[in-house]
C-alpha positions in Angstrom: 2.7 115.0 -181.4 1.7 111.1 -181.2 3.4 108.0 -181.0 2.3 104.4 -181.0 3.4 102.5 -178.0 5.6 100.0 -179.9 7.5 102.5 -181.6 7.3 104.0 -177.9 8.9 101.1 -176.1 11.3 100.3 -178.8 12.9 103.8 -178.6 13.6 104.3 -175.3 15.3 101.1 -174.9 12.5 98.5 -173.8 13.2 96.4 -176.2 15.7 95.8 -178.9 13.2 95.7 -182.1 10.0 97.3 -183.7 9.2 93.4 -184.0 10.4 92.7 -179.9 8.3 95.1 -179.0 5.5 94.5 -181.1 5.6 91.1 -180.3 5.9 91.5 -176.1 3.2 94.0 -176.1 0.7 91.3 -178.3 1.8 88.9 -174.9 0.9 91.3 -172.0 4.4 91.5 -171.4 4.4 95.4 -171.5 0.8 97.3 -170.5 0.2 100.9 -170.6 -1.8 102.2 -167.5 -2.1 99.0 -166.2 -4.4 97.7 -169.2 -3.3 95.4 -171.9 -3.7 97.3 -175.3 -2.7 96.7 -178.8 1.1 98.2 -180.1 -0.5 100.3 -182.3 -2.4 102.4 -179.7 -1.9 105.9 -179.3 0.7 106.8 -176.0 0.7 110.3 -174.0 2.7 112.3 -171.9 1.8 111.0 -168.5 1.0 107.8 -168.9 2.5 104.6 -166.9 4.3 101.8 -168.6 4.5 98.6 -166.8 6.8 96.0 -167.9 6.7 92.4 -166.5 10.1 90.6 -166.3 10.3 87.5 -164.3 7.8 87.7 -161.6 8.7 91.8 -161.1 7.0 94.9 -162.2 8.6 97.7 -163.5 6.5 101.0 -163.9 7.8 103.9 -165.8 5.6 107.2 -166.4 6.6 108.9 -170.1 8.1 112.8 -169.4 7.9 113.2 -173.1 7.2 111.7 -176.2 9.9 111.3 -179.6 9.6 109.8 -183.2 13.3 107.9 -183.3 15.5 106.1 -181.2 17.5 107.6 -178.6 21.1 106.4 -176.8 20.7 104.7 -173.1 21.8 108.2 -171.4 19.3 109.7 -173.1 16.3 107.9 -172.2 16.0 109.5 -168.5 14.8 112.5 -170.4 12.0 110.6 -172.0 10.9 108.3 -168.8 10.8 108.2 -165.4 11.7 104.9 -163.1 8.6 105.1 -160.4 9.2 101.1 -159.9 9.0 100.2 -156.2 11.9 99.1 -154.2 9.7 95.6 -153.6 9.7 95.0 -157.0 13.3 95.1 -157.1 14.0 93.0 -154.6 11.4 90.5 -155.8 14.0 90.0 -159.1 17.4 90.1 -157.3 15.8 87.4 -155.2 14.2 85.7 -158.5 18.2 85.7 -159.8 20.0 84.6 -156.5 17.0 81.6 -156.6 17.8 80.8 -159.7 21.3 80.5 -159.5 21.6 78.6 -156.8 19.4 76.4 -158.7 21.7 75.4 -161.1 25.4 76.7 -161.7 25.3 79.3 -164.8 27.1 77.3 -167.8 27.2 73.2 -166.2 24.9 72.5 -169.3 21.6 70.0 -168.2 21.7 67.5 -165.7 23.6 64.0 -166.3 21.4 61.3 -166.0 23.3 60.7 -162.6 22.0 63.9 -161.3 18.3 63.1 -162.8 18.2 60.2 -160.8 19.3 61.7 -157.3 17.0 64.5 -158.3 14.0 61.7 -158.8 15.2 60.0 -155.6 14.5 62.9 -153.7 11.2 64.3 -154.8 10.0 60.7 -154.4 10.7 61.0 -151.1 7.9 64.4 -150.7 5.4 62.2 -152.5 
């Protein structure tokens, strides 16, 4: 049995589409062994998926391979998390960074808050 790696990625949950996944692969977003490769290409049993989210990696090496779409408690059957603890850490920190940043939901910055933001990166230049 064969599958394409779109069809792949959008089965076991990797992304929500055909099209998603069709369209993150054609980015770079999603490689298989490490290579960039086009949706269409053929995946097997064995084989390492690395997905790029933020500035992590997530690897995931295929146990088995299946034609239609299977539920989220499901997909451990199919593939196997081997991402590295580091990479994990790398997006919790990414998240926490990023909130801090700027409070979830307080919209984009008044012009007040430009200004104090301008005021003080003039004063690194």
């Amino acid at each position: 049995m064969s599958c394409r790696f779109d069809k792949y990625c959008w089965a076991v949950r990797l992304a929500k589409t055909r099209s998603q996944a069709t369209e993150i692969i054609a980015k770079g977003k999603i490689k298989l062994d490490g290579v960039s490769v086009k949706p269409a290409k053929e995946i097997r049993v064995g084989s390492v998926i690395s997905v790029f989210h933020n500035n992590a990696e997530f690897r995931y090496k295929v146990l088995a391979l299946l034609d239609k779409r299977v539920g989220p408690k499901l997909v451990e059957n199919y593939m196997l998390d081997i991402t590295a603890p580091e990479e994990i850490e790398k997006l919790k920190s990414y998240r926490l960074a990023q909130s801090a940043y700027r409070e979830y939901g307080s919209g984009k910055p008044s012009k007040k808050d430009r200004r104090d933001l301008d005021s003080f990166l003039e004063e690194w230049v």
